[in-house]
C-alpha positions in Angstrom: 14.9 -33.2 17.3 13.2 -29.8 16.6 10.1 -31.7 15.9 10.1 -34.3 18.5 10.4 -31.4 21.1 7.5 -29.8 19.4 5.5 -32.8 18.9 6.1 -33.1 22.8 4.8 -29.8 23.8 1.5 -30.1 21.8 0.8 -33.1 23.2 1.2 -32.0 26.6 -0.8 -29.1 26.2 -3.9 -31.0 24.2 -6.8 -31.4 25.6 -7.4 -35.4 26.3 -10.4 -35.5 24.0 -8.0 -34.5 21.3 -4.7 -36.5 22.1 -6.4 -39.1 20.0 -6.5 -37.4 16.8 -2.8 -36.3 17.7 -1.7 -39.4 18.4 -3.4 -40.9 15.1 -2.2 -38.3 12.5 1.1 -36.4 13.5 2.1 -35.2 9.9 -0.9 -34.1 9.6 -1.4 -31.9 12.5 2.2 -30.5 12.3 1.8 -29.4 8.9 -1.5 -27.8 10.1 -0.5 -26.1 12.5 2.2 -24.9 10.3 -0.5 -23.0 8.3 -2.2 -21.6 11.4 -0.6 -18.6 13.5 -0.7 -20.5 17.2 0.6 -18.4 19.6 -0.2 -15.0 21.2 1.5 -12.2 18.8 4.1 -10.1 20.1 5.7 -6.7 18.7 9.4 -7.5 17.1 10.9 -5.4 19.0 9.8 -5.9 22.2 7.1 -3.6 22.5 3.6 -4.8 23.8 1.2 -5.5 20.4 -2.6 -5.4 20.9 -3.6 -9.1 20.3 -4.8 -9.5 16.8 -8.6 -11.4 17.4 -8.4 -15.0 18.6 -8.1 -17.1 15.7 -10.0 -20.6 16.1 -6.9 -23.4 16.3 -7.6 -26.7 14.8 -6.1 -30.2 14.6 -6.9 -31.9 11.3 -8.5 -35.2 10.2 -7.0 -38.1 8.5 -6.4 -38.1 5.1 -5.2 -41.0 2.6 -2.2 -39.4 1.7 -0.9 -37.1 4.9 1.2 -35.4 2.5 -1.2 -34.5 0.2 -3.8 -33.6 2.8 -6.0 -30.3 1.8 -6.6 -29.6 6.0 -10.0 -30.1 7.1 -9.9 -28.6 10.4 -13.1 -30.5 12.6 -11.9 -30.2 16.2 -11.0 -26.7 17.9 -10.4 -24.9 21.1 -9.2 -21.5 22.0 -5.9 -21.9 23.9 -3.2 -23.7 22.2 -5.3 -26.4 22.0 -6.6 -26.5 25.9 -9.9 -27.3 26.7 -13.2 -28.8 24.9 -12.9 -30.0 21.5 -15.8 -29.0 19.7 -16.9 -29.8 16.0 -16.1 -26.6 14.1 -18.9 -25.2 11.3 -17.5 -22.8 8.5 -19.5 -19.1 9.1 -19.0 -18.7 5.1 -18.4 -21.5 2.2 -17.6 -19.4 -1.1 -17.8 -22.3 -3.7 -17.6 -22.6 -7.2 -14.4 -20.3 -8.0 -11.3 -20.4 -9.5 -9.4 -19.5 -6.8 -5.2 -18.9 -6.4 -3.3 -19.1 -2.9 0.0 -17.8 -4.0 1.2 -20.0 -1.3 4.4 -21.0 -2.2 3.4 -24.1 -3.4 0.9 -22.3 -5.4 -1.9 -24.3 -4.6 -5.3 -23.7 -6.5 -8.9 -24.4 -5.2 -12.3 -23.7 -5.9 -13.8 -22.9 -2.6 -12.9 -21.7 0.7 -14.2 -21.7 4.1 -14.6 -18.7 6.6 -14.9 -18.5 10.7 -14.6 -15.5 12.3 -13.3 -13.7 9.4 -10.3 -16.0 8.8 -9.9 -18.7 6.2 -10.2 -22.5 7.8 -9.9 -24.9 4.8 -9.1 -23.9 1.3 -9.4 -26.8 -1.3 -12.3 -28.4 -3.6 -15.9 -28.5 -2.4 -15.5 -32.0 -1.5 -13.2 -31.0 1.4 -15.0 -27.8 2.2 -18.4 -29.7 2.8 -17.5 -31.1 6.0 -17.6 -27.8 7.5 -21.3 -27.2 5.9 -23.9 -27.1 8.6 -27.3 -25.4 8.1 -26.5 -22.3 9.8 -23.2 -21.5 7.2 -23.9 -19.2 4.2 -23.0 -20.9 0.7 -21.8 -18.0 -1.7 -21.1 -19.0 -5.4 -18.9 -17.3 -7.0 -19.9 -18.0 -10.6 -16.5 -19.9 -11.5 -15.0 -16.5 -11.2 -11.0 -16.0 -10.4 -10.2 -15.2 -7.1 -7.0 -13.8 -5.8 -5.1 -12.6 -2.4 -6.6 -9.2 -1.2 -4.6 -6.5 -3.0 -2.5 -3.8 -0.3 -2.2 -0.8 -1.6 1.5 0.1 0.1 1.4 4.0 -0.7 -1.8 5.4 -0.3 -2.7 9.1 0.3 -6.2 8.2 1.1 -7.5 11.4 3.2 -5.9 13.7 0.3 -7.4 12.1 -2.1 -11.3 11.9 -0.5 -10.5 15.5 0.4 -9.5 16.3 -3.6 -12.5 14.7 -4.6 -14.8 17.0 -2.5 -13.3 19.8 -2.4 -11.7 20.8 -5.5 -11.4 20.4 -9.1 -9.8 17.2 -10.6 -8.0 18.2 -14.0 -7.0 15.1 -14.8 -6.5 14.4 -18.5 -6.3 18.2 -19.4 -5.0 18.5 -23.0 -4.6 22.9 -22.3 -4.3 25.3 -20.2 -7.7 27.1 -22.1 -9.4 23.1 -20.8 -8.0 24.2 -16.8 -9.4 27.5 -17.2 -13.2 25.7 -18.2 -12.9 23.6 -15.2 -11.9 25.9 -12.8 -14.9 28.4 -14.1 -17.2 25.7 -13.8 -16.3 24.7 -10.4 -16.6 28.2 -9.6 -20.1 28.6 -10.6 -21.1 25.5 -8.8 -19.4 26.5 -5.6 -19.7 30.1 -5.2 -18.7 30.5 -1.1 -15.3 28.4 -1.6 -13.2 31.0 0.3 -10.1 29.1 -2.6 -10.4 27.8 -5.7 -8.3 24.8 -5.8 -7.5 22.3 -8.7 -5.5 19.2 -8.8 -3.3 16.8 -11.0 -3.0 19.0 -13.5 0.5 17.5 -15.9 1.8 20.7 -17.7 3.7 17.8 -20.1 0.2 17.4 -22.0 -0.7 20.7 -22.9 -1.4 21.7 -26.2 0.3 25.2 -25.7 3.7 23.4 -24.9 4.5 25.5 -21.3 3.3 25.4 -18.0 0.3 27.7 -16.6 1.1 30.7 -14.8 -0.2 33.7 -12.6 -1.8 35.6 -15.9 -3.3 32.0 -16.7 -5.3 32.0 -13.4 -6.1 35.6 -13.1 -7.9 35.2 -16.1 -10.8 33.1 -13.7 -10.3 35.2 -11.1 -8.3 38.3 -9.9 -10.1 38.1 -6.4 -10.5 34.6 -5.2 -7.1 32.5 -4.2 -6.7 30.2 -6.5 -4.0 27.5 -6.7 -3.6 24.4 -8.7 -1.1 21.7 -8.2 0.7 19.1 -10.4 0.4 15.6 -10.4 3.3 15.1 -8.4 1.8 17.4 -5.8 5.7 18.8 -5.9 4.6 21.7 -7.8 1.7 24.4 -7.8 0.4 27.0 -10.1 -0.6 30.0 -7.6 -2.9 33.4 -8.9 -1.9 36.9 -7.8 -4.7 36.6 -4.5 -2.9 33.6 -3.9 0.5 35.1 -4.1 -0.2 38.3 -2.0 -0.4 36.2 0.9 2.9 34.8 0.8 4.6 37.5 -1.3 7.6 38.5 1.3 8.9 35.2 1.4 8.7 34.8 -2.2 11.5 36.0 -5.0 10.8 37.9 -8.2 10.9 35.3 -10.8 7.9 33.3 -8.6 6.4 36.4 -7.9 6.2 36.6 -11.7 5.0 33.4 -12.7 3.0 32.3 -10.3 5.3 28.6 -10.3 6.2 27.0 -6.5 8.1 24.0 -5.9 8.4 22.3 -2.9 9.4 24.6 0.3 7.9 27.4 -2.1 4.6 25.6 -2.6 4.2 24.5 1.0 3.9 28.5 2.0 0.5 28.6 0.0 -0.7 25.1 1.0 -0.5 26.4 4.4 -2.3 29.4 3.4 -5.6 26.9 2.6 -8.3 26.8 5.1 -7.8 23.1 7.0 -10.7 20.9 6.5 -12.6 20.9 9.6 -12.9 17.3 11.6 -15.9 15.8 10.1 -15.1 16.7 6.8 -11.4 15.2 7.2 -13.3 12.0 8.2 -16.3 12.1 5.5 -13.5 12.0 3.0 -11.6 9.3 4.7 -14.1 7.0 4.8 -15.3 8.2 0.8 -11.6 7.3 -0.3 -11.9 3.8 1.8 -15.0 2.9 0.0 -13.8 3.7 -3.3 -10.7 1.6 -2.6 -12.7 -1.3 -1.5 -14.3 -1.2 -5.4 -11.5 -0.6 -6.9 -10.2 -4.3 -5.4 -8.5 -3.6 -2.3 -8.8 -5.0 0.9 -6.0 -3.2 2.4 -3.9 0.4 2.3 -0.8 1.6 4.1 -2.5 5.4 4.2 -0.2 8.4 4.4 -1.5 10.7 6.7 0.1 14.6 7.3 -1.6 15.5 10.7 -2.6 14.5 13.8 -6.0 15.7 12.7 -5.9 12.8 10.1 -4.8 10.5 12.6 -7.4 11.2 15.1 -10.3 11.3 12.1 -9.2 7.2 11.0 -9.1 6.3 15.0 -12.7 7.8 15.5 -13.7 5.9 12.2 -12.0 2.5 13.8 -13.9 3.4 16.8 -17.2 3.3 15.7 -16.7 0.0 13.4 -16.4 2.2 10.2 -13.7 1.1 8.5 -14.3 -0.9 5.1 -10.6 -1.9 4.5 -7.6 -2.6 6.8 -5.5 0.3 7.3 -1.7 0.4 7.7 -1.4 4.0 8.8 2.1 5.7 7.9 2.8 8.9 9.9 5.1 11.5 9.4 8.6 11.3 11.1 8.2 14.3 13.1 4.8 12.7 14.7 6.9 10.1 16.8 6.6 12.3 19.8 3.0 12.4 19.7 2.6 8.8 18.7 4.4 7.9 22.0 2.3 10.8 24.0 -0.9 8.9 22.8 0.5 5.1 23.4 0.6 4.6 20.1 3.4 2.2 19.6 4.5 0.4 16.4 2.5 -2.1 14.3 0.1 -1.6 17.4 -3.3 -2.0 16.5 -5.9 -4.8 15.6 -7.0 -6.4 12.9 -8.6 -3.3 11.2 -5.9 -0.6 11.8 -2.4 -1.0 13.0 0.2 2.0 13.4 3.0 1.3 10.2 6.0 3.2 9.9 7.5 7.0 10.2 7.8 8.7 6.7 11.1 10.2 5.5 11.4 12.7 2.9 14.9 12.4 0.6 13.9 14.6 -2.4 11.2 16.0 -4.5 9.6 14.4 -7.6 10.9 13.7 -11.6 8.1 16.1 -12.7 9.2 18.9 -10.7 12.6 18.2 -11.5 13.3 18.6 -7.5 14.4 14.7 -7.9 18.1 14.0 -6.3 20.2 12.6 -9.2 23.8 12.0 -9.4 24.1 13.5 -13.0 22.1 16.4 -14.1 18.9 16.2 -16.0 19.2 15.3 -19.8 16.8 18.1 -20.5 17.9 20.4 -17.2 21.5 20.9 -18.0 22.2 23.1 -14.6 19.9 20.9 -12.3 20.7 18.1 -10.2 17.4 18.1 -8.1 17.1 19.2 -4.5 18.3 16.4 -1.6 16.9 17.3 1.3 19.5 15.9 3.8 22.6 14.0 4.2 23.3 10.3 4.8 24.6 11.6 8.2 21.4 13.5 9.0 19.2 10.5 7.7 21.3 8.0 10.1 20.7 10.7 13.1 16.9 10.2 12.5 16.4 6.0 11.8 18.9 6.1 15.3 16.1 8.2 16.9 12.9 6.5 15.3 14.6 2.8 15.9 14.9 3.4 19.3 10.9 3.6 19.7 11.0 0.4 17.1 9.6 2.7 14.4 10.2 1.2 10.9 10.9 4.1 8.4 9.3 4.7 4.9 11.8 6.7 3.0 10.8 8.9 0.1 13.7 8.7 -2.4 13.3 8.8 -6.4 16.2 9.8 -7.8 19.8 7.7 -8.0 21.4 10.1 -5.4 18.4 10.2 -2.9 18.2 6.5 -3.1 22.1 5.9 -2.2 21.9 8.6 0.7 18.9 7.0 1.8 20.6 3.8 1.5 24.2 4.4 3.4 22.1 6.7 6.0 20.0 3.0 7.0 24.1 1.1 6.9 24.7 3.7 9.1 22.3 3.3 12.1 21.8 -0.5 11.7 23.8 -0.8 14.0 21.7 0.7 16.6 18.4 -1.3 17.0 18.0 -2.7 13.3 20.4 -5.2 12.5 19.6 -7.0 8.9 16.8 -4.1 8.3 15.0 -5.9 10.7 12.6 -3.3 10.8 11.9 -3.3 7.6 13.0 0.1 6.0 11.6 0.8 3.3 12.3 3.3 0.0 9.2 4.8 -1.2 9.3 4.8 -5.3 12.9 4.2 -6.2 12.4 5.1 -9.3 16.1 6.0 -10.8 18.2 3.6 -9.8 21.6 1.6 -11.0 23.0 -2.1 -11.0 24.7 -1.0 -8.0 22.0 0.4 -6.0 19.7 -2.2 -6.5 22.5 -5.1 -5.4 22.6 -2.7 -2.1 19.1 -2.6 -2.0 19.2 -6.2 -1.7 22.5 -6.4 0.3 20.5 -4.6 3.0 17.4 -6.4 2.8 16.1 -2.8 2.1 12.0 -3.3 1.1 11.0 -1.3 -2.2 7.5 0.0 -2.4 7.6 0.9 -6.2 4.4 2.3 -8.3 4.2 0.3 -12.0 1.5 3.3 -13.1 4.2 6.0 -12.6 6.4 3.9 -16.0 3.3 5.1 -17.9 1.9 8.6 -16.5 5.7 9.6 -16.3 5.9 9.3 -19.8 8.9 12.2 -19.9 11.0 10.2 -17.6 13.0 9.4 -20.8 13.6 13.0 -21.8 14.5 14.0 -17.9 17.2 11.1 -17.4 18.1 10.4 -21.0 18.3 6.9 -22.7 21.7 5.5 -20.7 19.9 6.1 -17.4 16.1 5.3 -18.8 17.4 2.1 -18.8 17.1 1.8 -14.8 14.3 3.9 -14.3 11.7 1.8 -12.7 13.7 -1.6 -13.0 11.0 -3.9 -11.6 12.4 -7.3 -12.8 16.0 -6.6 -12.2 15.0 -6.0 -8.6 13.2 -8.7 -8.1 15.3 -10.9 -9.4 18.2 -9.4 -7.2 16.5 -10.7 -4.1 14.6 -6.9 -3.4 11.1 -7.5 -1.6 8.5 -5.4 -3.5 5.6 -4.1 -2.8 3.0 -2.3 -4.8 1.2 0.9 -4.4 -0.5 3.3 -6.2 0.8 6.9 -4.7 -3.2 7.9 -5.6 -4.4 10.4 -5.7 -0.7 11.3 -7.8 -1.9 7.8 -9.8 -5.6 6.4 -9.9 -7.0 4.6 -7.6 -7.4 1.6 -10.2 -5.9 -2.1 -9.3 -6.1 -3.6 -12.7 -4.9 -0.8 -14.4 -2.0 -0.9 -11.9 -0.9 -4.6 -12.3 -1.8 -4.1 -16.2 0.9 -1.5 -16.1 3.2 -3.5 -14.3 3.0 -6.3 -17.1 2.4 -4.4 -20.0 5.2 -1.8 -20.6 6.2 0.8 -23.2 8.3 -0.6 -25.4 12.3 0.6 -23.8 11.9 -0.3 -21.0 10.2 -3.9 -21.7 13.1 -6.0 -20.7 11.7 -4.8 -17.0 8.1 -6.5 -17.2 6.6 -8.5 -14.8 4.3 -11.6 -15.2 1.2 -11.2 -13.4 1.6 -13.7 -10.9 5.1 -11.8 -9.7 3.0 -8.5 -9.9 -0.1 -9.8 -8.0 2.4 -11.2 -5.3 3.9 -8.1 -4.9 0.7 -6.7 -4.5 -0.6 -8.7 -2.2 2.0 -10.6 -0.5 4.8 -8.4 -0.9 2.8 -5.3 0.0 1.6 -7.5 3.6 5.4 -8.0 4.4 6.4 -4.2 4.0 3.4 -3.9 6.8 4.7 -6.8 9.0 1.5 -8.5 8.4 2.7 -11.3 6.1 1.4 -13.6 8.8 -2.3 -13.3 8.6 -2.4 -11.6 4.8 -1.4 -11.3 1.6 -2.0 -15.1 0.4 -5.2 -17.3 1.0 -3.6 -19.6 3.5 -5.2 -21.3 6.8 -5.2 -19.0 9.1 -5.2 -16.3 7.8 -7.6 -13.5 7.0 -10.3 -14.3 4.4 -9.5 -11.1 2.5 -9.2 -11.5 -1.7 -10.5 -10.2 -4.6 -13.0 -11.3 -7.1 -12.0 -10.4 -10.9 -13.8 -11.2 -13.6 -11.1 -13.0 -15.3 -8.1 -15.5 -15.0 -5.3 -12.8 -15.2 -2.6 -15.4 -15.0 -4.1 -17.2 -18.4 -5.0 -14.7 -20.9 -2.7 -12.8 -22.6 -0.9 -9.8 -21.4 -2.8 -7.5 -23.8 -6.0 -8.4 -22.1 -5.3 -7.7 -18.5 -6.5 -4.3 -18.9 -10.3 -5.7 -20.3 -10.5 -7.3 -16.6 -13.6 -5.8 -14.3 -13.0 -6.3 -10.5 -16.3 -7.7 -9.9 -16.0 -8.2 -5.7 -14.1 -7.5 -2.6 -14.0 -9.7 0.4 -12.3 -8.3 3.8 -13.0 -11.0 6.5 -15.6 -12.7 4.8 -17.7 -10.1 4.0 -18.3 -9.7 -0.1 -18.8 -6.0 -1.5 -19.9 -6.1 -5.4 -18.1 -3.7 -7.4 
């Protein structure tokens, strides 16, 4: 009945010229249409949502098999299938590829056509050619593998272009002496810096077995502020300049060493001159670049500031942006978000507002983590939770009255079960079934019972698969009993958990194949938790779009939907887990338009 009503309504509203084709191939119009996004879109939860481009709607042709047809959309209009049929011409053919939908029928092809940015026919060149007139661009792709457009779910993009211009990267330092070098160095090549600033320092591969201090830093300078932070960005390493200008609100044993954790380190990051406007965008649009090489065609971006805010809507403004953004806000910016009409998963197909970001606790490399049990190598520490399940329920209440969706920060086992009976708590109150969409940022200590509530709830998970290898001390922190469900990707997913994939750069590197190599390939306790690479690239892609509320027009290479995906220069899903890691990303399509790596 459902489809004789719809089957009615289409054909009322076709134009005559097309009620032939209608008429002549029903199956294979509906299950068209099934693949194209018809109707105007409109926000979940009521809210007005800035149309998302017009997307060309087609009817189909006939095929031997209706069943088995590949959709050669030939006729098109522009409102739900109103007005003149024309013949419709691809803009782009990309041919000659090995290509993966991740539909769920997991349907393969080797080329797919492009109009107006979005995909209209995905199959063999055979079916493709129809759509080939003389103005259409024919790409080969070399037999290459293709894949959805990867999403980066938890991005710090702004911090991380603003790292790389501004300060000194200490990745991969094996000593404090090594800091010391860079820091001179960086000195000497940028003598006006009113700081000297270093980043991602990890105190865990140091040859001299402690963290840096005050001395440490004082040794490069006595006169210039100076402060390095770890790679958790939970932690700094101050010198004494630095530390004379928060020294009141400071006690004796951080006065000595120079070491700030959370609250403690945001006094000196306040103290840091703020990047002016157009060097806030500058770096933006750096970090947006080097995620398009690095294989992405999307990020949900954490921004801190309305500064950063403003810097990404000037860039969207003048046609600037490379990738699509998701942009994630803190929670305290709601007011200011409403002040400016900016309402949630507003936007267009280049940037939409995502959702309102929650702190529970601090990081495992800090030891500011919230567990239940105290850390195996901390005896007399439990980590720092921030708030209550009360207070958390006080806030979603708030946020989920504007139709915000919340992106929760909890690591440890006890921030992750606040955070989860705080979003029980206010579901009742504008998000029944999480139908906002919740989500826990990192969840990376968790238990069998956690994870069945995480799934209970329909709670989204947006985990990082680097952080099982860069962590490398998780095992000392937690112990072997709870290393077991530290970062227990495959358990989750097969508990009915939607993941999604991020990064967390610039705490991880901005490197996709490293990231889904990671996710594949783990150390050896905790390999019972490995993913394939088809369930990683879904989560990825796919899983990363639906913790964005944009599953409908990304995250698999469907009709319809944006012609975003990645060109890698081998077939991930054949070769051996090993070799993941030996795979180049080679290109990066967003709407049709290729960048080579």
């Amino acid at each position: 009945m459902a489809t004789q009503l719809a089957w009615a309504v289409i054909c009322a509203e076709a134009a005559p010229s097309a009620q032939h084709v209608i008429a002549r191939h029903p199956v294979v119009l509906l299950r068209a249409l099934a693949r194209i996004s018809l109707h105007e879109q409109t926000d979940e939860v009521g809210a007005a949502f800035q149309p998302i481009p017009d997307i060309v709607y087609t009817i189909a042709t006939a095929a031997p098999n209706p069943e088995e047809v590949a959709f050669h959309p030939v006729y098109s209009s522009t409102h739900r299938l109103g007005g003149e049929s024309t013949i419709l011409a691809a803009d782009i053919v990309f041919e000659n590829c090995n290509g993966y939908t991740l539909d769920k029928s997991g349907t393969r092809f080797t080329s797919l056509a492009v109009k107006d940015g979005k995909i209209i026919a995905v199959g063999s060149e055979a079916e493709t050619a129809p759509l080939i007139e003389s103005e259409t661009r024919r790409i080969d792709l070399g037999g290459r593998t293709v894949i959805p457009g990867l999403i980066d779910a938890h991005n710090h993009l702004i911090h991380y272009g603003i790292e790389a211009t501004r300060s000194v990267d200490l990745t991969g330092c094996t000593s404090i002496a090594e800091v010391q070098d860079r820091l001179r160095k960086f000195r000497r090549e940028h003598p006006h810096e009113a700081w000297l600033l270093g980043h991602r320092f990890d105190q865990e591969l140091f040859a001299e077995g402690r963290w840096p201090t005050k001395d440490d830093l004082d040794e490069v300078s006595e006169e210039v502020p100076i402060m390095i932070s770890r790679v958790c960005l939970h932690a700094v390493v101050v010198n004494s300049a630095a530390l004379a200008l928060a020294q009141e609100h400071l006690g004796q044993e951080q006065l000595k060493t120079g070491i700030l954790v959370e609250d403690s380190a945001d006094l000196i990051w306040r103290q840091i001159p703020d990047p002016t406007p157009e060097q806030i965008s500058e770096a933006a649009l750096w970090a947006m670049h080097q995620a398009r090489r690095a294989g992405l065609t999307g990020v949900h971006c954490m921004v801190t500031s309305r500064e950063e805010l403003e810097a990404l809507l000037t860039l969207r403004a003048g046609g600037q942006l490379p990738i699509r953004l998701t942009v994630c806000c803190p929670y305290s910016m709601a007011d200011y978000l409403e002040e400016q009409s900016l309402k949630p998963r507003s936007g267009d197909d280049l940037f939409r507002i995502g959702p309102l970001k929650i702190f529970m606790d601090g990081s495992m490399g800090a030891r500011t983590a919230a567990l239940k049990e105290p850390y195996a190598d901390d005896p007399d520490n439990t980590g720092v939770l921030f708030r209550s399940d009360t207070e958390l329920a006080d806030i979603l209440r708030e946020i989920q009255s504007r139709g915000f969706q919340a992106a929760i920060h909890a690591i440890g086992d006890l921030a992750v079960e606040t955070a989860l009976r705080g979003i029980a708590k206010a579901a009742a109150f504008g998000n029944d079934g999480n139908y906002l969409r919740h989500r826990i940022e990192h969840a990376s200590v968790l238990a069998p019972d956690l994870i069945n509530e995480m799934a209970r709830l329909a709670v989204v998970a947006v985990v990082q698969p680097q952080f099982v290898i860069t962590d490398f001390w998780t095992r000392e922190r937690v112990g072997e009993e709870r290393y077991r469900w530290c970062y227990p990707f495959k358990t989750m997913l097969a508990t009915g958990v939607a993941l999604a994939m991020g990064s967390d750069c610039p705490v991880e590197r901005l490197d996709a194949v490293e990231l889904i190599h990671r996710a594949v390939n783990r150390e050896p306790f905790s390999a019972a938790e490995c993913l394939t690479a088809e369930e990683t690239v879904r989560a990825y892609s796919l899983g990363s779009a639906y913790a964005g509320h944009s599953e409908r027009f990304a995250g698999s290479l469907e009709v319809g939907k944006y012609a975003d995906f990645t060109v890698i220069s081998q077939d991930i899903f054949a070769v051996e887990p090993e070799a993941i890691s030996e795979t180049q990303v080679q290109a990066t399509v967003v709407g049709g338009e290729m960048l080579e790596a």
